[in-house]
C-alpha positions, 0 to 999 in steps of 0.5 A: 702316475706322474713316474709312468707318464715321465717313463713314457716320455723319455721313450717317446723322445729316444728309445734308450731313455726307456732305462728309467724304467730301473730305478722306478722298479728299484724304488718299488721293490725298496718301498715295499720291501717287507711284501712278497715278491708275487705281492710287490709286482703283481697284485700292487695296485698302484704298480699296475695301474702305473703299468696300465698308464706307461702303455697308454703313453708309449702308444700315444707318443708313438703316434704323435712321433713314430720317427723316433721309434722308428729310427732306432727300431731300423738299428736293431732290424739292421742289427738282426739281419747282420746276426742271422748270417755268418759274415754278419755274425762275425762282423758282430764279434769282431765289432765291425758292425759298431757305427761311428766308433773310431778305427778301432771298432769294438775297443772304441765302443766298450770305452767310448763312453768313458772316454767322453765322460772324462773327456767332458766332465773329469771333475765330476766323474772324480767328484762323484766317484769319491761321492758315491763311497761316502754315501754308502759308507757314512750316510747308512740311513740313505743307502736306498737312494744311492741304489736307485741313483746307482741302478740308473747310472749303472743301468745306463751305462751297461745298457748304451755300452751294450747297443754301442758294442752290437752295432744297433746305435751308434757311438755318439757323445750326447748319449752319455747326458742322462748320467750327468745329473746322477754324477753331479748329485754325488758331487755334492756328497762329496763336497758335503762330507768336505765341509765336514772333514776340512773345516768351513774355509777350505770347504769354501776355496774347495767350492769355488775351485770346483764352480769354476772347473764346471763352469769352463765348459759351459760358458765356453760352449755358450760362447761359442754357440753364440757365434754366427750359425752358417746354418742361418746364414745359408737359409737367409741367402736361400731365401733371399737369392733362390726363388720359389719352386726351385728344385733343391738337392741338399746333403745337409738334412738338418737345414729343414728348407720349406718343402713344396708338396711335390716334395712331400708327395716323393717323400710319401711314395719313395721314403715313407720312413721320414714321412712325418706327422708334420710333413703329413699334415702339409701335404693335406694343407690347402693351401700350405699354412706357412707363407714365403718360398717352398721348393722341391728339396731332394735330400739323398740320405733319405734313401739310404743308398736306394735311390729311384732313378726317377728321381736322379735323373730329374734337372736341378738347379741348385745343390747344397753341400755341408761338410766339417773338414777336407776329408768330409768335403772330398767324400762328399763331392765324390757321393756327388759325383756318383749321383750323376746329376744331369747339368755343370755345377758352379759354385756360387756361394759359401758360409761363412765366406771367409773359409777356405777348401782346408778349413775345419770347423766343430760339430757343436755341441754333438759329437765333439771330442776334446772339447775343452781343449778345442772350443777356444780355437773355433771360430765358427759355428756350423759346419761350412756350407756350399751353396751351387747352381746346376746349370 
């Protein structure tokens, strides 16, 4: 019961984490192994009463956060809709339809996340590797539990690979986290079957020397997260220099200012598909519970391309733009400059302020490459944040 509630959950959190599903059926088939096929998954009662629970939750975590199902279920209607004509059927194959995978499209998708595991956790992708033949040859008594951890992480892999490859998610490096504690698990296979081979002090310099080669990378993560937010430090501005009821256009989503319900209410009629069981609840609120300012925040990725006239030609007072190097700023400014938002822009802030047009700040802790050899030179965290007035 307790698997089919923790299935559930990861699919209601992100849709791929629906892959857990594998190994739970792998342990099944493995438990009952002497039973018929029919028997095993068709007349077992606690398989299907697992099955009955995992639906009720699916349905329960839908409606309590249908954005999460939602948001990837827009990837494969945009993936169906390329594959029904011949253009997109070629753009498929020839991986231009992969989404934030580097210039080489398909080739970056099939190995982008080897890549990021090497990239990230070298050690432990040795470690384990090394791990997983030791299980299988020595510890013959065990082999189930190297198949189960195996089927998941083989499972996984093929399976974020695949949606990468076809362009129905995106190449992002935080993916790859659900494999990391099946990699550490067969580490400590390996460093067990060390013990063994090497003799008790070697085996202890060997675990020291591979704590602190997996401890670099989180400490320096740490510390670097642990430097001022520009994020933070821009919504503090806002609050305290920007009045309430000023109308907002923000190109950075994840600053989630306090939205008025003139906000809401555009959000509700022009882009029901980021109408979420918060902002639902707000705007039914009388008055809204949270106290302080609220503005009308106007946040253009949320149309897709699409946006209503109405809306852009509205007055606005203030616009915010976030970007993480010079080439994302200068796309930037020209999105803007395509809005054709009525008014002069001046800029009259920036975080943090010490940073110029050139500088280049790192996505912490998303989609970072390299970042062993990149976090010790990173002096901020948060991307830089340019506040205007449109007068």
């Amino acid at each position: 019961m307790f698997a089919a509630v923790g299935i559930a959950l990861s699919f209601g959190i992100n849709t791929i984490g629906a892959l857990v599903y594998v190994p739970f059926v792998i342990a099944h088939a493995l438990q009952h192994k002497g039973e018929s096929f029919v028997r095993r998954f068709f007349m077992h009662r606690d398989f299907l009463l697992a099955h009955a629970l995992l639906l009720g939750f699916v349905f329960l975590f839908y409606y309590l956060n249908p954005y999460g199902y939602e948001n990837y279920l827009g990837y494969v209607k945009r993936f169906f809709s390329l594959a029904a004509t011949p253009s997109g059927l070629d753009q498929i194959v020839s991986g231009e339809n992969t989404l934030y995978c580097g210039s080489l499209g398909l080739m970056t998708a099939l190995t982008y996340y080897v890549q990021i595991l090497i990239e990230y956790e070298l050690p432990m992708v040795i470690l384990s590797l090394l791990g997983l033949v030791f299980w299988w040859r020595k510890v013959v008594e065990k082999r189930n539990q190297a198949i189960i951890l195996g089927s998941f992480a083989f499972a996984y892999f093929f399976g974020i690979t695949a949606i990468t490859v076809l362009g129905i998610n995106p190449c992002q490096a935080r993916y790859i986290l659900p494999v990391v504690p099946i990699l550490a698990l067969l580490s400590a296979a390996t460093l067990t079957c060390a013990r063994e081979v090497v003799g008790k002090r070697l085996s202890v310099a060997l675990l020291i020397i591979t704590l602190l080669a997996a401890l670099y990378g989180p400490i320096m993560f740490d510390a670097r997260l642990m430097l001022p937010s520009t994020q933070l430090m821009t919504r503090e501005w806002i609050f305290a220099n920007i009045p309430d009821g000023a109308r907002v256009v923000t190109l950075d989503e994840t600053l989630d200012l306090p939205e008025n319900k003139a906000t809401l209410h555009d959000i509700q009629t022009y882009a029901p598909y980021f109408m979420t069981k918060k902002r639902e609840y707000l705007l039914t609120a009388s008055p809204l519970p949270d106290v302080g300012q609220h503005y009308y925040v106007f946040t253009p990725a949320y149309f897709r391309g699409d946006i209503p006239g109405k809306l852009v030609g509205e007055r606005y007072d203030y616009l915010i733009v976030s970007w993480w190097d010079p080439a994302e700023r200068r796309r930037l400014l020209g999105e803007i400059e395509q809005l054709g938002l009525p008014g002069t822009m001046e800029r009259i802030a920036r975080f943090p302020d010490t940073a110029t047009d050139e500088t280049e700040s790192l996505p912490l802790p998303d989609e970072m490459r390299d970042p062993l050899f990149k976090l010790p030179s990173l002096a901020q965290n948060g991307p830089v944040i340019d506040v205007y007035r449109i007068r």
